[in-house]
Structure formats: structure tokens, C-alpha cells
C-alpha positions in Angstrom: 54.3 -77.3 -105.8 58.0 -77.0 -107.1 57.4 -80.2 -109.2 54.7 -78.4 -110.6 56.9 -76.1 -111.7 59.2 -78.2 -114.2 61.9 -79.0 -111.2 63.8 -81.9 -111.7 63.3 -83.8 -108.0 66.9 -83.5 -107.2 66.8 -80.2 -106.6 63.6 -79.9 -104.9 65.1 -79.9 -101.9 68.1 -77.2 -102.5 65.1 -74.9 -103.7 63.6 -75.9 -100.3 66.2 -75.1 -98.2 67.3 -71.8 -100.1 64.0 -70.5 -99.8 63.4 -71.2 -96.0 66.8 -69.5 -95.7 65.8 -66.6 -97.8 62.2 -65.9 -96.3 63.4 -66.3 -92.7 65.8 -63.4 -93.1 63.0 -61.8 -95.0 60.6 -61.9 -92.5 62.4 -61.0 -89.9 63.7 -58.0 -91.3 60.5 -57.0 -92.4 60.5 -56.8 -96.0 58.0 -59.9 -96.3 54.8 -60.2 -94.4 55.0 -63.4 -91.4 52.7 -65.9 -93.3 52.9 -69.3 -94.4 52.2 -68.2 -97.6 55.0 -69.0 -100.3 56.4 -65.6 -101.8 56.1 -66.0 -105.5 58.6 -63.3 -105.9 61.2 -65.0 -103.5 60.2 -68.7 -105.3 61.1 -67.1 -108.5 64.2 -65.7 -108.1 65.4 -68.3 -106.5 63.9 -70.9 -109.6 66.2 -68.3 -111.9 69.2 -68.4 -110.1 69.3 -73.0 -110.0 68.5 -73.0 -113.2 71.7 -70.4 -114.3 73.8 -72.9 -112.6 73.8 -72.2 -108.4 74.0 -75.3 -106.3 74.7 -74.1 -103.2 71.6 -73.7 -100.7 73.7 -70.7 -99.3 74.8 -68.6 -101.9 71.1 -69.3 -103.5 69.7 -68.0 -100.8 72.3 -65.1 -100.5 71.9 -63.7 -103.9 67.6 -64.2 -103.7 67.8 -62.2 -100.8 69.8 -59.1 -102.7 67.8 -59.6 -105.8 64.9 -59.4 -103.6 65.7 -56.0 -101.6 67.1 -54.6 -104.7 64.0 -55.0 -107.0 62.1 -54.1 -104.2 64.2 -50.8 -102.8 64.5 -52.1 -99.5 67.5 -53.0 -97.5 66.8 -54.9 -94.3 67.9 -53.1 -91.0 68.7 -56.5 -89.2 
């Protein structure tokens, strides 16, 4: 799926781990449905912020999650 995407395979699993991160807090705050469905939205933002130079599973997944709830108006409760 990610090599799919143009990913160089060293960072398939940073992308990985951000986005299981991300989408955990997601879902459990509510502002993502409980599927094992990949959020393209989440995937994407994510994708944007590796390739502008984050390594770190952490902050990747920190700053999806605020790009997230701000294009989407939310702000999780939990």
C-alpha cells in the first residue's frame, strides 16, 4: 500500500507507526469511525509531513493529529 505510493522502504515503517499512533487517538476520541479501514485523510497528512522533512514517529503523529482536527473542526474531548 504505502510502496504504492512512491515511499522509499525505509520509511515505510515510520509512516506505519505514525499512523497507528495517530488513528488510535483518533478513534478513540471519536473523530474517526472504529474500522480497519486506512483513513486516506490521516495517510495523507501524514505522507506530507515525511516528506517536508519529519522523522520522528512521535511528532509525525502529533502534528497529523492537529492537522487532522483542525481541517476537520473538531477537537477531541479525550
Amino acid at each position: 500500500m504505502l510502496v504504492e505510493r512512491g515511499l522509499q522502504a525505509m520509511n515505510v515503517e515510520l509512516v506505519s507507526d505514525a499512523y497507528a499512533i495517530a488513528a488510535n487517538y483518533l478513534r478513540r476520541s471519536g473523530a474517526i469511525p472504529d474500522t480497519l479501514v486506512t483513513n486516506e485523510r490521516l495517510l495523507k497528512i501524514i505522507i506530507k509531513l515525511l516528506q517536508h522533512g519529519e522523522l520522528n514517529k512521535i511528532k509525525l503523529a502529533n502534528k497529523a493529529i492537529g492537522r487532522f482536527e483542525a481541517q476537520s473542526g473538531t477537537r477531541a474531548v479525550a
